[in-house]
C-alpha positions as CSV (number, residue, x, y, z in Angstrom):
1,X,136.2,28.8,-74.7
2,X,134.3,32.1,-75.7
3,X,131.8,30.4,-77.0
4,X,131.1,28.0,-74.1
5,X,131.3,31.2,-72.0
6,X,128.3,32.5,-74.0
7,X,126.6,29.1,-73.9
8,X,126.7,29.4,-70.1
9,X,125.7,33.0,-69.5
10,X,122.4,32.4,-72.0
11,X,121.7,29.7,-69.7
12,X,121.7,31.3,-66.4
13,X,120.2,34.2,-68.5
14,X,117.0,31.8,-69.5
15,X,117.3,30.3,-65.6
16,X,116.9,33.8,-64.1
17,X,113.7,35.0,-66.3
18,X,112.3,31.0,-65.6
19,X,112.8,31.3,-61.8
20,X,111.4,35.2,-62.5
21,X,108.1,34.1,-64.2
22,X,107.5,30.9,-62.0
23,X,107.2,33.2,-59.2
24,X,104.8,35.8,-60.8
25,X,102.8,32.8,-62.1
26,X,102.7,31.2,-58.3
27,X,101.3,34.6,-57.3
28,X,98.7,34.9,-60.0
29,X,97.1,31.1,-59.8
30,X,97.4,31.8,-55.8
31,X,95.0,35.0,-56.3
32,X,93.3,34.7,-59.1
33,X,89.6,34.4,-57.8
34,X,88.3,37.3,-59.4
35,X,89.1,36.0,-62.7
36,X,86.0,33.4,-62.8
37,X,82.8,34.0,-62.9
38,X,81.4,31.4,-61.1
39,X,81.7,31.6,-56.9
40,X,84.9,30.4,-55.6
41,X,85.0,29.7,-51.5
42,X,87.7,28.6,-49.6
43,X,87.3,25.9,-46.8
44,X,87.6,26.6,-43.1
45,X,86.8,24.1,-41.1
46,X,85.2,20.2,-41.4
47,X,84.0,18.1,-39.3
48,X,83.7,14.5,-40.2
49,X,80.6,11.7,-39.6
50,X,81.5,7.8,-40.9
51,X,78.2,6.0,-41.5
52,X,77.4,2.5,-43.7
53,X,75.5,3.3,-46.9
54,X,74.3,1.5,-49.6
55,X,74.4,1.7,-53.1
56,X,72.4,1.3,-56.1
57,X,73.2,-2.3,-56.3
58,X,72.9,-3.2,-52.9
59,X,75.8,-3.1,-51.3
60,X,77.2,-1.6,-48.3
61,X,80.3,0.6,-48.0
62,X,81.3,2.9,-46.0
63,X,80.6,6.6,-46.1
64,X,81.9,9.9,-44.7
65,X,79.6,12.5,-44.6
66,X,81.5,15.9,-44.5
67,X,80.2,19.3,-42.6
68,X,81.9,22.3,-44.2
69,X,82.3,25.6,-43.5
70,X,83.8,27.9,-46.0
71,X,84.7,31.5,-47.0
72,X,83.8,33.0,-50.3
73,X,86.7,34.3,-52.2
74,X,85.0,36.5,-55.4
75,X,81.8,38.0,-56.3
76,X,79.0,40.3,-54.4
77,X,79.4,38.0,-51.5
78,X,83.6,37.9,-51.2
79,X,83.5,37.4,-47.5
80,X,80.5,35.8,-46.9
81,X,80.4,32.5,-44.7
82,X,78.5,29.7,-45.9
83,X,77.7,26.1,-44.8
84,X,78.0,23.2,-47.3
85,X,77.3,19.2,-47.2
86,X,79.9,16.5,-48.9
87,X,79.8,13.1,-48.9
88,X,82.7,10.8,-49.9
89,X,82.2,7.3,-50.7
90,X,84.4,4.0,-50.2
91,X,85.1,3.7,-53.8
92,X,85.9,7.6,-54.2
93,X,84.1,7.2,-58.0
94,X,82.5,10.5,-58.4
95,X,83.4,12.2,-54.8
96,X,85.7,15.0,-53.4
97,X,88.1,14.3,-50.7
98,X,87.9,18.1,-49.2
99,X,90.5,19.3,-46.7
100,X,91.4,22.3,-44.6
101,X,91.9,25.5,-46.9
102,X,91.2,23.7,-50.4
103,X,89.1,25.7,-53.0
104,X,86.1,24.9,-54.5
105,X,83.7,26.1,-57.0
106,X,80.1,26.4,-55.7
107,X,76.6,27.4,-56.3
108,X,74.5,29.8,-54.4
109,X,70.7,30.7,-54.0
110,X,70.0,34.3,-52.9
111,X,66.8,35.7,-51.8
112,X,64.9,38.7,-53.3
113,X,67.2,40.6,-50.5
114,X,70.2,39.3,-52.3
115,X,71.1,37.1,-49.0
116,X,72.6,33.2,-49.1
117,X,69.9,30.9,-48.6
118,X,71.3,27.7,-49.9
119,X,74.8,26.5,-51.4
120,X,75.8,23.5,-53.4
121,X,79.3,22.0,-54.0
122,X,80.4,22.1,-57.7
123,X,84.0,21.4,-58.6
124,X,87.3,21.4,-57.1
125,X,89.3,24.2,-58.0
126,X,92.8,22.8,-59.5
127,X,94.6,25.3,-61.4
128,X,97.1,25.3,-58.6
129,X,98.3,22.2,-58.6
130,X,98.2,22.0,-62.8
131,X,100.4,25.3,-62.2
132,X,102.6,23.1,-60.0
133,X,103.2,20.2,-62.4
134,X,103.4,22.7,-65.6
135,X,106.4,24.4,-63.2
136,X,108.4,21.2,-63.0
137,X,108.1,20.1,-66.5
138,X,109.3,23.3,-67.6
139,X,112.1,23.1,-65.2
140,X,113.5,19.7,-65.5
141,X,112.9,20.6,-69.8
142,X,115.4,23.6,-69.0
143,X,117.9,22.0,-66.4
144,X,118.0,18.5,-69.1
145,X,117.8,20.1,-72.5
146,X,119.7,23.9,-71.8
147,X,118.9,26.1,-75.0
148,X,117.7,23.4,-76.6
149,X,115.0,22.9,-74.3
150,X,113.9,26.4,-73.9
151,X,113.8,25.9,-77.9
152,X,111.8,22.3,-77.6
153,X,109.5,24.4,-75.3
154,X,108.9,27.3,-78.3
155,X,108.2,24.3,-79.9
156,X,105.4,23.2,-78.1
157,X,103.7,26.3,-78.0
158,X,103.6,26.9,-81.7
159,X,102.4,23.4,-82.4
160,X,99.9,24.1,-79.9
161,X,98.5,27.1,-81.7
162,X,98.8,25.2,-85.3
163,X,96.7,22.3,-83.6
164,X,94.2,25.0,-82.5
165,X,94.4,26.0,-86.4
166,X,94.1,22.9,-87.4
167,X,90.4,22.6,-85.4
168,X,89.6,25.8,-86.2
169,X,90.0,25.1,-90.4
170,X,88.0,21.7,-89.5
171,X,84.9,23.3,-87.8
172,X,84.9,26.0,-90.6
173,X,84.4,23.3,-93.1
174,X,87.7,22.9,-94.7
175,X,88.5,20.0,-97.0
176,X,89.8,16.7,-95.2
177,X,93.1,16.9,-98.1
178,X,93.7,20.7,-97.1
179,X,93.6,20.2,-93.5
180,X,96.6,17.4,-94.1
181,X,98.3,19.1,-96.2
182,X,98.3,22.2,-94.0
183,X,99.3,19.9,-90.8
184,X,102.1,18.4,-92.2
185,X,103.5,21.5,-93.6
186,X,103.1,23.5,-90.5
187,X,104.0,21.4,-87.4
188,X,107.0,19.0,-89.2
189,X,109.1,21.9,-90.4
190,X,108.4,24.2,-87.3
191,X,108.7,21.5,-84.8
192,X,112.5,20.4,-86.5
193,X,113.5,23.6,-87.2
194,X,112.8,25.9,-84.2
195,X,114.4,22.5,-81.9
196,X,117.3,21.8,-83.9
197,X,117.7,24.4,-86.2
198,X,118.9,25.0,-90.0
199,X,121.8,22.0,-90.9
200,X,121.7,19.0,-92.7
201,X,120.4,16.8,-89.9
202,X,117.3,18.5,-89.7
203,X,116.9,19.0,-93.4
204,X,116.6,15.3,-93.8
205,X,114.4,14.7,-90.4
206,X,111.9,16.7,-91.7
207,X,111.4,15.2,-95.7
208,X,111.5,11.9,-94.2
209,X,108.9,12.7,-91.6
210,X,106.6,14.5,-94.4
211,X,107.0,11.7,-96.7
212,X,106.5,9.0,-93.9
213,X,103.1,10.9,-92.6
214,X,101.7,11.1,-96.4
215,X,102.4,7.2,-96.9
216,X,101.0,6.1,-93.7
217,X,97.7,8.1,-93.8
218,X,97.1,7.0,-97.2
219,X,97.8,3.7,-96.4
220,X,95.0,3.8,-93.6
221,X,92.4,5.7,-95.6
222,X,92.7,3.1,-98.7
223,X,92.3,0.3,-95.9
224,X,89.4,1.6,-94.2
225,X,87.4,2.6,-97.3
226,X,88.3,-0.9,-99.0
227,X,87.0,-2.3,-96.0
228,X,84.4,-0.2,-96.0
229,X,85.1,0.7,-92.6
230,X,84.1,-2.8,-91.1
231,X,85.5,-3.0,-88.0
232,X,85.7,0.4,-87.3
233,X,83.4,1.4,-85.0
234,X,82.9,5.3,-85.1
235,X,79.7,4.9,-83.2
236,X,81.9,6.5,-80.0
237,X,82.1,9.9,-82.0
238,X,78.8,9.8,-83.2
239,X,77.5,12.1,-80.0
240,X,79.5,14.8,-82.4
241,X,77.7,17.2,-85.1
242,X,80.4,16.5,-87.3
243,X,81.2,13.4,-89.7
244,X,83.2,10.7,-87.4
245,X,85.2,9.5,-90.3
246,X,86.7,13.3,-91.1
247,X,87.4,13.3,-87.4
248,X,88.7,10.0,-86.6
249,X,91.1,10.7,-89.6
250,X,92.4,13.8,-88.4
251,X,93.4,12.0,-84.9
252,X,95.2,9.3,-86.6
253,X,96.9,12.5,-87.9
254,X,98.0,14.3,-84.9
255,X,98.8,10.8,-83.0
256,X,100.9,9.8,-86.2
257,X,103.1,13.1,-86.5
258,X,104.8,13.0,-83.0
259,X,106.0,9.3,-83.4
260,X,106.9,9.6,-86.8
261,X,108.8,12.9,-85.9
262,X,110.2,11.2,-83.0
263,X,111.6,8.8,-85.1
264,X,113.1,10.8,-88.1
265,X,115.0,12.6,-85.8
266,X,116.2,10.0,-83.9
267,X,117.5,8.3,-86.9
268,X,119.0,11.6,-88.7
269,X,121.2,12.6,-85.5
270,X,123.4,9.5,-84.4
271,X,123.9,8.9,-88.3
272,X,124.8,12.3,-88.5
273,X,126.9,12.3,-85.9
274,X,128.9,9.1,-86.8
275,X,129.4,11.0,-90.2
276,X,130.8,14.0,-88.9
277,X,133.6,12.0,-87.1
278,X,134.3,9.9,-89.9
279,X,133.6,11.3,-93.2
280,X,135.1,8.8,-95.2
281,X,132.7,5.9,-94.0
282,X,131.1,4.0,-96.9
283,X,127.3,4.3,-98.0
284,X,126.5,0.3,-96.6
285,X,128.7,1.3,-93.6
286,X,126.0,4.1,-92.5
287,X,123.3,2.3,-93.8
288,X,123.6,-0.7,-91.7
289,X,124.7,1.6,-88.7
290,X,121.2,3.5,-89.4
291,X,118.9,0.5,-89.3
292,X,120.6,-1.1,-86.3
293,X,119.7,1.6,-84.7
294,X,116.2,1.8,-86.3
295,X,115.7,-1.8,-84.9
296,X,116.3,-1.0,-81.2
297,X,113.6,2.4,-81.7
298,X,111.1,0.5,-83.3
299,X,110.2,-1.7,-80.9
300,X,110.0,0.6,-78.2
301,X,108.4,3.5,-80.1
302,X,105.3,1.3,-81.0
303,X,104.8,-0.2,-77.6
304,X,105.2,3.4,-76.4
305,X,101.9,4.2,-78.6
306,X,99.9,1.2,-78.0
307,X,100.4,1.9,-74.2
308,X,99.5,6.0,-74.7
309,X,96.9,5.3,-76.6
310,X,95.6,2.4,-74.4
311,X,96.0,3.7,-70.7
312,X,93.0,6.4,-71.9
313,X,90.7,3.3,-72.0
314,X,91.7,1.1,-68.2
315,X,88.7,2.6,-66.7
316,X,86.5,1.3,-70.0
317,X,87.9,-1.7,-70.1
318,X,87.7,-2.1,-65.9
319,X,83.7,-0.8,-66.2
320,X,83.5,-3.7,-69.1
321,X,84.5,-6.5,-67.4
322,X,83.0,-6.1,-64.3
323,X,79.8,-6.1,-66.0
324,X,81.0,-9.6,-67.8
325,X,81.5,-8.6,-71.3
326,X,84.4,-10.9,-73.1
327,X,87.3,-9.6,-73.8
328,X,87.0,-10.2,-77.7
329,X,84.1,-8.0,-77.1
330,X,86.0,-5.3,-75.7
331,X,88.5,-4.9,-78.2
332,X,86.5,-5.5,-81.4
333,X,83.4,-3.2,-80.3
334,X,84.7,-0.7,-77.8
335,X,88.3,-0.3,-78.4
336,X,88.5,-0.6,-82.2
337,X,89.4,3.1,-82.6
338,X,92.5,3.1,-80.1
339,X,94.1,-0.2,-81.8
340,X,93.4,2.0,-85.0
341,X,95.2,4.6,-84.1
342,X,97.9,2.7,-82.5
343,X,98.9,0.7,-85.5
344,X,98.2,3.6,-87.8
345,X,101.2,4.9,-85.8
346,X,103.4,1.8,-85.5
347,X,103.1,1.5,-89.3
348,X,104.1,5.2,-89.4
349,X,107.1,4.1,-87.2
350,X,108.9,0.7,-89.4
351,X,108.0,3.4,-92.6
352,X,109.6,6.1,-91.3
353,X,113.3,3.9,-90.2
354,X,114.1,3.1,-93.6
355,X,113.4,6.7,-95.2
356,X,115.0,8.7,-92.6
357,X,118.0,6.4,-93.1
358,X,118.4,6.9,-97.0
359,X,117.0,10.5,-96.7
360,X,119.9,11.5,-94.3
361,X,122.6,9.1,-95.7
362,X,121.8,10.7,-99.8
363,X,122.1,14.2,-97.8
364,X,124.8,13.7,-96.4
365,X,127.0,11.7,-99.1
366,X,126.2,14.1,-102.0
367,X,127.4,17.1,-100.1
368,X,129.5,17.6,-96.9
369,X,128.4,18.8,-94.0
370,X,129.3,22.9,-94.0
């Protein structure tokens, strides 16, 4: 009873400081113009024109030609008025749809007074609305997950700074076999442990998700380099200074962590679980428990990557077919990278079922759960 007392007033605790920093955070992204150093204006009034233009190809569509007035919001001219030109196309590809009070950033030409002669649209300004969907993630995380999901959110943040490591030991020149090692032993552990704490379950999540990771990546560098990378084509990285192969490898790395992780945990905590309410059940009992459940992940898990990893490609594949290419074409020359990763990841996945389950089951067999 106490303790679900002190469960509870942590809660509201962690609800009161959320609700307490989403507000502050509203307040800042809502008046932070003189953070940026580029002009920031805020619109005042439109009018609208619809005309037929044509494009590069010939055809006709309509258009909307937009007459803008806005107010500048930071800089030597905060206050100023200026008057700005914004067209916006049938097929929306590379427009803005502008609207009463939106912000924008925007380019300005002065004379040798220092007085507006000319302004140009740049950018829409969006770090509202990211605020806005950062706010409900962290809220439904809270409200769904409790303490556990303030703890999933810690979480996040550290693997975010470890990633940021991780790029920052890669552009310094670090080894390829230091930078995995140093992944693996920094997000894995962290991740488990800040989420789910010290205790068996975790314990065995995280060797089985270390083990899994090693096997998996060395299964995909001895395949690539006995294949001498044919079919590979790392021609899409090559507009980077840096050797495609050391940097394809290192996102077969980060995309392969958070399924296998995903997995390993999901497999340590039900057999856990149906441990701790009956310790006397055999080895083969909690085996075959473990890989039932292993079966209905797997499937999903790996159709869950493939998908991730393919929805960043629709507009590629849209732009390929209009212009006729085969589909063959399209996923031997242009997409070999993303089916790479993704069955990198779904071989991660079956390896990681079976070790999680003899990891955990060894764990918890040999010793009882204190």
């Amino acid at each position: 009873m106490q303790s679900s007392l002190l469960k509870k007033r942590k809660f509201l605790i962690i609800f009161i400081l959320a609700v307490f920093f989403t507000f502050i955070g509203f307040y800042i992204v809502t008046n932070n113009e003189s953070f940026y150093k580029r002009n920031i204006a805020r619109i005042v009034s439109i009018s609208e024109k619809s005309i037929n233009g044509t494009d590069s190809n010939g055809n006709t569509e309509k258009v909307i030609n937009q007459n803008i007035t806005a107010v500048i919001m930071n800089g030597s001219h905060k206050g100023e008025k200026i008057n700005l030109q914004n067209s916006i196309s049938y097929s929306k590809v590379n427009d803005l749809n502008l609207k009463l009070k939106d912000e924008i950033f925007v380019s300005i030409n002065v004379n040798k007074n220092n007085k507006i002669i000319s302004s140009k649209i740049l950018d829409f300004k969006r770090d509202k609305y990211l605020f806005y969907i950062v706010v409900i993630f962290l809220a439904l995380i809270i409200i769904v997950g409790g303490l556990k999901g303030f703890r999933s959110l810690i979480s996040l943040a550290v693997n975010t700074a470890i990633f940021f490591i991780v790029i920052e030991l890669f552009l310094n020149n670090f080894s390829l076999p230091f930078i995995f090692i140093i992944s693996i032993l920094m997000f894995i552990p962290l991740s488990m442990f800040i989420v789910c704490g010290l205790n068996k379950k975790t314990l065995s999540s995280t060797i089985a998700a270390i083990i899994s990771t090693v096997i998996t990546m060395l299964i995909a560098i001895i395949i690539i380099n006995i294949n001498g990378s044919k079919g590979v084509h790392f021609e899409e990285l090559e507009f980077l200074t840096h050797p495609p192969e050391k940097i394809f490898y290192i996102e077969l790395l980060i995309g392969t962590l958070g399924g296998i992780m995903d997995i390993a945990i999901s497999i340590s905590a039900p057999i856990t679980e149906i441990y701790i309410k009956n310790p006397d059940i055999e080895k083969k009992s909690l085996i075959k428990s473990g890989m039932e459940i292993g079966k209905d992940i797997m499937g999903t898990m790996s159709n869950t990557l493939i998908f991730a990893y393919m929805s960043g490609s629709i507009p590629t594949i849209l732009l390929l077919l209009r212009n006729k290419l085969p589909i063959y074409n399209i996923f031997g020359e242009y997409l070999s990278l993303e089916i790479m990763r993704a069955l990198t990841g779904s071989i991660g996945i079956v390896l990681s079922i079976p070790i999680s389950i003899f990891i955990t089951v060894i764990l918890l067999k040999n010793e009882e759960i204190k």
